[in-house]
N, C-alpha and C positions, 0 to 999 in steps of 0.2 A: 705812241703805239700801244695795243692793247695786247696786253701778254695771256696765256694760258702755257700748260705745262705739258710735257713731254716725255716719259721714262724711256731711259734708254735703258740697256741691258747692266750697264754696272753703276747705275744712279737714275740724277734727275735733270732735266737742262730744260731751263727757260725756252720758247719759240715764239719769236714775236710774229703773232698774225695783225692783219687790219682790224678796227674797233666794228663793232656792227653799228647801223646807223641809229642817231641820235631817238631815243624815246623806243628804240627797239629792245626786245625781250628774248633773249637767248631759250628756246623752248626744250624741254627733256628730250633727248634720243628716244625713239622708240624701241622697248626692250627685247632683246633679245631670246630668243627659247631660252630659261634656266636663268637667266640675267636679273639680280634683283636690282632693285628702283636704286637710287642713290638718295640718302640722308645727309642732311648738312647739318652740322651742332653749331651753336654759335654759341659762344661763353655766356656764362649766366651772369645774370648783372646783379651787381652786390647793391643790393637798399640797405643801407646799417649794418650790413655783417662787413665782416673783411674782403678785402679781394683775394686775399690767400683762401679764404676756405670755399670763395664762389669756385674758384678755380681748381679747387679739388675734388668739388661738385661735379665740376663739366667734365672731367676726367674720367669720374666716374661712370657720368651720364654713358660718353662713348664708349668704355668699357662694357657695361652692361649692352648697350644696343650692338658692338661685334660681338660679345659671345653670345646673344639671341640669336647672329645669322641671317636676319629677313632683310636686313638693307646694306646697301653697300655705304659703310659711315664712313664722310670727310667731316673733319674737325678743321681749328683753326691753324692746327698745327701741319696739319696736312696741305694746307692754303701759304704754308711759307713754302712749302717747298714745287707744291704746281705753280703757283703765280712767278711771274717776274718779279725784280723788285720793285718799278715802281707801281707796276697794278698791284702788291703789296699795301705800298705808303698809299695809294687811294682809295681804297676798300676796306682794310683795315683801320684808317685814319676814321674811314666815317664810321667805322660800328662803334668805335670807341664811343661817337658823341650822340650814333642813336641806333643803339643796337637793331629795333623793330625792325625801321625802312629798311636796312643796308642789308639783313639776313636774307630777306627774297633776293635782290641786289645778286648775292654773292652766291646763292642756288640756281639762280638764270647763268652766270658766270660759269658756272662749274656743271650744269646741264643735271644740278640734282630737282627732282620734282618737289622734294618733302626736305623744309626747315626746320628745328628746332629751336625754338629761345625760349627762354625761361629767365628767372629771378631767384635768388636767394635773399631773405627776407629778415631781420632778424626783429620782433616784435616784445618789445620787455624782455622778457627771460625765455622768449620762443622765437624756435629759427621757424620757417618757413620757405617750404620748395613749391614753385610754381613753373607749371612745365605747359607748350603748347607748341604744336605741332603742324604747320599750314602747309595744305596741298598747291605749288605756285600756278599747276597748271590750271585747276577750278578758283583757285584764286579765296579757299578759304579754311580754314581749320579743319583739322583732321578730327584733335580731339583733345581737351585740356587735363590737367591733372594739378591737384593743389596737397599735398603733406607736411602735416606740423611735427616737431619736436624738439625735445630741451635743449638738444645740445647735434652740433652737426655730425659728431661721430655717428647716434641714431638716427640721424636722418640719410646721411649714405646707406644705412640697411634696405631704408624705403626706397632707393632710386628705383630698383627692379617693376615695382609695382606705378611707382608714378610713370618711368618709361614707357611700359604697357599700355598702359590707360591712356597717356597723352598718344601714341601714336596708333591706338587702334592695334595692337597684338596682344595675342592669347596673355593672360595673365600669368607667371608662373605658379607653380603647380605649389600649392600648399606644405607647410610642414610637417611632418609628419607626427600622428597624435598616440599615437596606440603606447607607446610606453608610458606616458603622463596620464592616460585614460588606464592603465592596466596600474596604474600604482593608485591610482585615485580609488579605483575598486576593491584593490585589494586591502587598503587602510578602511574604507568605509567598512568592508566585510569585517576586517578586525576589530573594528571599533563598536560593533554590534554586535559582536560575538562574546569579545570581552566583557561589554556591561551585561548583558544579558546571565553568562555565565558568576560572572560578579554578584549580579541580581540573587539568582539561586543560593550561592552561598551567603549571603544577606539573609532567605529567608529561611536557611534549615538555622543558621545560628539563632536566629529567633526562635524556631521551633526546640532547639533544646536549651534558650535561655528559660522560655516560658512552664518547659518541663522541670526546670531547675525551681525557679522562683515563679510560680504560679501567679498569677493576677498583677506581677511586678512587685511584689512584698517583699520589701527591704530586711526583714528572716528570711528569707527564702525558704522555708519550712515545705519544703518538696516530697509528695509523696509516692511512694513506692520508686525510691530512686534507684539506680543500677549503680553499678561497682564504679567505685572512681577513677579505675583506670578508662572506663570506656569514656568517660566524658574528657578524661585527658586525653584521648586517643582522636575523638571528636574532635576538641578543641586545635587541635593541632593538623587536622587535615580540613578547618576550616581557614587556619591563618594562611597553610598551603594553596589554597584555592582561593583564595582572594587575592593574594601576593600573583600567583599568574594570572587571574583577571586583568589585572593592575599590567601587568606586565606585557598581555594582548592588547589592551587599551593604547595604552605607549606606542608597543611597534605602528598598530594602527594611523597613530597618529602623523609619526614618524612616516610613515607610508604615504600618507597625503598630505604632507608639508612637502616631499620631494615631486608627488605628481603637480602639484600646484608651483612649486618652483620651475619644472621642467616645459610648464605646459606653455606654450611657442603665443608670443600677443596674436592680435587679430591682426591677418594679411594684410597689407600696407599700411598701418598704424593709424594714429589716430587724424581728421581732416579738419577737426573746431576744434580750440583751444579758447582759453578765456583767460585776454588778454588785456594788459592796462592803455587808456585811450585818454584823451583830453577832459572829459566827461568820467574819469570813472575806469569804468571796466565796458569791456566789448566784446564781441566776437570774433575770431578772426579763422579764415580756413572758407571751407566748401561744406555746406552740409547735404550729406552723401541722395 
């Protein structure tokens, strides 16, 4: 018997209907006013990474597509509990041995329109998310998405943007720049202000070294000098005025060492990586 699922009011019960007939295609319902489409995920298949962290992958994947809202997401997890068990152990059994086929397969079964599968990739010292998204009822891709990075914890940042992309939804909305730009400007400002001011006191010290020791003559035999106190008085609101040059220079600096640490990477990270191959070095990713 061919099973699908049932909710009752205080869970979920199996209801064995008839199979539909052999080589037949269970086709989407037609949606309702306000009804959105149904998404299928199917676990992402691990190439050389672990199965543990494909699978935290795909977790993720559904997470992010319910809190988007646009589709109604069944995962695999959601497939123990609508199926029977043994339409379970038959659909299940086969994703395991070929994920591709079996994901239309299991969006016919469940009357969703739009599958996801995808790959977790792990290529030398780079992971790799591959995401693609097929419409069953045109019977072809929605829309693909490929993201590299070092390590999977950074690449779970990226789902958001590969999710997007792979199904054809608004990308989400950027990070927000104005504090990393407002501290960027405010270090360059101080860092121009400082030297500049810096500058100044550079040249009046000049201006009364050369008054002191004319033409740089090691007598310094200076004529028509003023009182010593004034050059003492000089000399000392030149060291002042240097020292806080110095000290606007710094904060400046300081100012854009923090906009530059704050400042958000580019929206869904990077999609080539240069990666080690039989030959060498290669490329690996999507270039944009």
């Amino acid at each position: 018997m061919w099973a699908v699922g049932a909710f009752a009011a205080g869970g979920a019960a199996a209801v064995e209907v008839a199979p539909p007939p052999a080589g037949a295609k269970v086709q989407a319902a037609p949606l309702k006013e306000g009804e959105k489409p149904r998404l299928l995920v199917s676990d992402l298949t691990p190439q050389g990474a672990e199965p543990e962290q494909a699978a935290a992958l795909t977790d993720a994947v559904v997470q992010t597509l319910t809190e988007r809202g646009l589709f109604q997401v069944l995962s695999r997890k959601d497939l123990q509990t609508v199926l029977g068990t043994e339409r379970q152990r038959q659909l299940l059994g086969a994703c395991d041995t070929n994920p591709s086929s079996c994901a239309t397969d299991l969006g016919d079964v469940l009357g969703a329109r739009y599958v996801l599968t995808g790959a977790l990739s792990k290529l030398g010292a780079t992971y790799e998310l591959s995401l693609q998204v097929i419409d069953t009822v045109k019977g072809q891709p929605v829309g693909r998405s490929t993201r590299l990075a070092k390590d999977p914890q950074t690449l779970r940042q990226l789902v958001p943007w590969a999710v997007a992309e792979a199904s054809g939804a608004p990308l989400p909305p950027p990070a927000s720049r104005v504090l990393p730009y407002s501290l960027l400007t405010g270090g360059g400002a101080a860092l121009l202000g400082g030297g500049v001011y810096g500058l100044i006191a550079l040249s009046r010290q000049k201006v009364l070294n050369d008054e002191l020791c004319p033409g740089g003559d090691a007598a310094c035999a200076g004529q028509n000098l003023r009182p010593l106190a004034y050059y003492q008085e000089q000399d000392r609101k030149l060291g002042n005025d240097k020292t806080l040059a110095l000290g606007v220079m710094a904060a400046g600096a300081l100012l854009v060492g923090a906009g530059l640490y704050l400042m958000p990477p580019p929206e869904g990270g990077p999609r080539v990586a240069l990666v080690p191959s039989h030959r060498g070095l290669g490329f690996a990713g999507v270039f944009p």
